[in-house]
N, C-alpha and C positions, 0 to 999 in steps of 0.2 A: 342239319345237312348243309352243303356247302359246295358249288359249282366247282367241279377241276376237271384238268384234262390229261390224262398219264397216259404216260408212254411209257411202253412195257418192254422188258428187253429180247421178249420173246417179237418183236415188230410191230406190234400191236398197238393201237390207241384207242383209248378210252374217253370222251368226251361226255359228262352228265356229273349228275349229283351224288356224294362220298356220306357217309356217317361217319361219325367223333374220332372212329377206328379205320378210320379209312376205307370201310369197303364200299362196292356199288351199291348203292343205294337211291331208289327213285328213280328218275325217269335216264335214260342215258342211251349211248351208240357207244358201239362196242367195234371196232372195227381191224380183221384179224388181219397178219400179214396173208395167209392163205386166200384171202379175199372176202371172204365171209365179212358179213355185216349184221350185226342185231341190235334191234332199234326198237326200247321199249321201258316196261318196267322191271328194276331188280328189287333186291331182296336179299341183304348178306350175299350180297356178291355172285349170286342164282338169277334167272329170269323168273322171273314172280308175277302174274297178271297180265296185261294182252302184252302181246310183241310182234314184229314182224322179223324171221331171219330171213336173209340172200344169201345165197350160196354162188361161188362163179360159174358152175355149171347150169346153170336156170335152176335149180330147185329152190323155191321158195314155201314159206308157213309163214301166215297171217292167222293171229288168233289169240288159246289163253295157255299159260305156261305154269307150271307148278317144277320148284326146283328142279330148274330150267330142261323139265320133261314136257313136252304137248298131253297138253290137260283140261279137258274140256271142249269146248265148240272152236274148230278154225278151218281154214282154207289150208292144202296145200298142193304145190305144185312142184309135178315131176321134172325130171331132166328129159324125157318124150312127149311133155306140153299136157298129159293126163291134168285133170283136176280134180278133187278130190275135196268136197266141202260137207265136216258133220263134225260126227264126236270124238274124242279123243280119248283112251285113258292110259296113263303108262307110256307116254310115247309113241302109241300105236295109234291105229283105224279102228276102234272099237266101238259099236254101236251103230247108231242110223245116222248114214248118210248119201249122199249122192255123187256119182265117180261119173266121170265126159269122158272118155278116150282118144283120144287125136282123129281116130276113124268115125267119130259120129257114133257110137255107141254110147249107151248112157245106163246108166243101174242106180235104183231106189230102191234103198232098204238096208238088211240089216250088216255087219259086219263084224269080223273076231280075227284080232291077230291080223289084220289087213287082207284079210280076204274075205268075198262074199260068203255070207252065212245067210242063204234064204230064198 
């Protein structure tokens, strides 16, 4: 593996670690012209193991990523300041976790498909 930094012609820049083939590989920032930012590890060119994305609208995910879906345990955060920290599977809210609502409302326990299940 080998440090670069590409710049992609879609506006994007890429700063972290390539394999032989050039793709992302290992640890890197990924940072879109939409303003999106992911900052973490890859995997053939996928978000592979924790990462954190930002989005420009405040949504953020801090956590574990499987071809570059939310997979397994992580944080994230809404664009109405909600937080949301548990399990993930498929890219969803899947399993136990715990959701804060901006109003001080709070819920522990189960979830499917991002909605309380319980």
């Amino acid at each position: 593996m080998i440090y670069k930094e590409i710049k992609f012609t879609t506006g994007g820049i890429y700063k972290g670690y390539v394999n032989h083939d050039g793709q992302l590989e290992g640890v890197g920032i990924n940072t879109y012209l939409s303003g999106k930012k992911e900052m973490g590890e890859y995997h053939l060119n996928k978000l592979n193991g924790y990462a954190k994305v930002e989005k420009p609208n405040n949504i953020s995910y801090w956590g574990e990523f499987k071809e570059n879906k939310k997979e397994g345990y992580g944080t994230y955060v809404s664009a109405s300041g909600s937080i949301y920290t548990g399990q993930f599977i498929n890219d969803k809210i899947n399993g136990y976790g715990i959701k804060r609502w901006v109003d001080g409302n709070v819920y522990h326990g189960e979830f499917k498909d991002r909605k309380r299940d319980g």
